[in-house]
N, C-alpha and C positions, 0 to 999 in steps of 0.2 A: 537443784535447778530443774523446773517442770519445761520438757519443749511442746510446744503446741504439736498438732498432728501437720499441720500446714510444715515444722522445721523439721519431722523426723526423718525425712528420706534427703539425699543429698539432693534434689531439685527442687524441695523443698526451702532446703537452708540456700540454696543459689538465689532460686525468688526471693529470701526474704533478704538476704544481701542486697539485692538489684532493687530490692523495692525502697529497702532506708540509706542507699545510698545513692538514687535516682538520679539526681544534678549528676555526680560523679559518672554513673554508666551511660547515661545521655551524651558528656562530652566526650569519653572515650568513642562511643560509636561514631561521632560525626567527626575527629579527629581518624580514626580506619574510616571511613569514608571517603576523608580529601585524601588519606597516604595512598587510597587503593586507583583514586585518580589518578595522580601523581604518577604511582608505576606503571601505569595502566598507560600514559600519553607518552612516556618515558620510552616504553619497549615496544609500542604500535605507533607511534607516532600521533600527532594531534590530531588529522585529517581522517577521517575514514572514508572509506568509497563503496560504494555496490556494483562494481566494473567485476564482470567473470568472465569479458572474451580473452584474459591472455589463460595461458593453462592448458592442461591437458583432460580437463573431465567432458563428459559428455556435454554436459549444457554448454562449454566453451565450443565444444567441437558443432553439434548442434547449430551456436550461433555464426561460427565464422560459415558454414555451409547452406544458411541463410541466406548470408549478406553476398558471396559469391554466386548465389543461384535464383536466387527469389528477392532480390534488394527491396522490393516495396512491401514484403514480409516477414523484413529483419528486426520489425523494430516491435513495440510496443502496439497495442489495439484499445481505443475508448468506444464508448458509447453513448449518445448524445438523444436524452429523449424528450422525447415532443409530448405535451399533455394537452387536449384541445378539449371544448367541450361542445362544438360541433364534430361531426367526425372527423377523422382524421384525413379521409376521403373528398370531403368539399371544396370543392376549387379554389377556395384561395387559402386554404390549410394545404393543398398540395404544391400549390404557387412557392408557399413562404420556405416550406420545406425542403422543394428545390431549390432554391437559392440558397438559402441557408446552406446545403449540400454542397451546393454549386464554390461559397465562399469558403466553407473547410478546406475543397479538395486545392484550391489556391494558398494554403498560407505551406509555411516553412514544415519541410520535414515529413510534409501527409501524401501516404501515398496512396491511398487508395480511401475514399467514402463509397459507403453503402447504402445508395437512395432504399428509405425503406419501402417507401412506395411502387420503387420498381419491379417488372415482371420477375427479374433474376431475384430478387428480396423473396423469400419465404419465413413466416412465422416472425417477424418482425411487428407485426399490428397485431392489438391486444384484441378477444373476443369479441365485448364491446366496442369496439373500433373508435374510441378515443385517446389510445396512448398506443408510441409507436418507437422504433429507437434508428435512428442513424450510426455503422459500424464506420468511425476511422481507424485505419492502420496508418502508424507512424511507420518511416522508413528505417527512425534511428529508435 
């Protein structure tokens, strides 16, 4: 019996296994797929979370020294940007943008917006001065 070059080494004869019995190695994998679910929900539970204030690591400690000291920058920070194509400067692009600011700093959870237009804002308006970003920080 002649083996091809493709069977002489054993990854060779592996592929050419997996190749003519393909249906076969298909259902195996997707049967260890669901098993590795299975144990997977089994030993962690179904739920996962990304909660890290309980614990002892830094980033735990970190956040509980936050929320005790600094509560309006314990939480999360977005950024909310404005593209105009008058400037971003023109009175009623700075009109909308206050308000706009003005309605963040009201909803749930926001402790703090960063008017970009304001004196305290630096480097928040783009060179050409039609794109500009508002910083929220969330509490939580």
């Amino acid at each position: 019996m002649q083996t091809s070059a493709r069977s002489a080494t054993r990854l060779g004869r592996l592929a050419h296994y997996c190749y003519t019995r393909r249906k076969l190695v298909l259902g195996l994998w997707i049967l260890g797929l669901i098993a590795i679910t299975v144990v997977g929900q089994g030993v962690f539970g179904a739920s996962f979370s990304n909660k890290f204030g309980s614990g002892s690591s830094e980033s735990a400690r970190a956040q509980r020294l936050l929320q005790q000291r600094f509560p309006t920058a314990s939480g999360d920070s977005a950024q909310v940007v404005f593209s105009t194509t008058d400037p971003v400067t023109d009175p009623a692009n700075e009109a909308a943008i206050a308000t706009l600011v003005t309605t963040l700093g009201g909803m749930p959870h926001v402790g703090n917006v960063t008017n970009p237009l304001s004196p305290t804002a630096r480097g928040q308006v783009s060179p050409d001065g039609h794109i500009t970003f508002a910083t929220v920080q969330f509490d939580k």
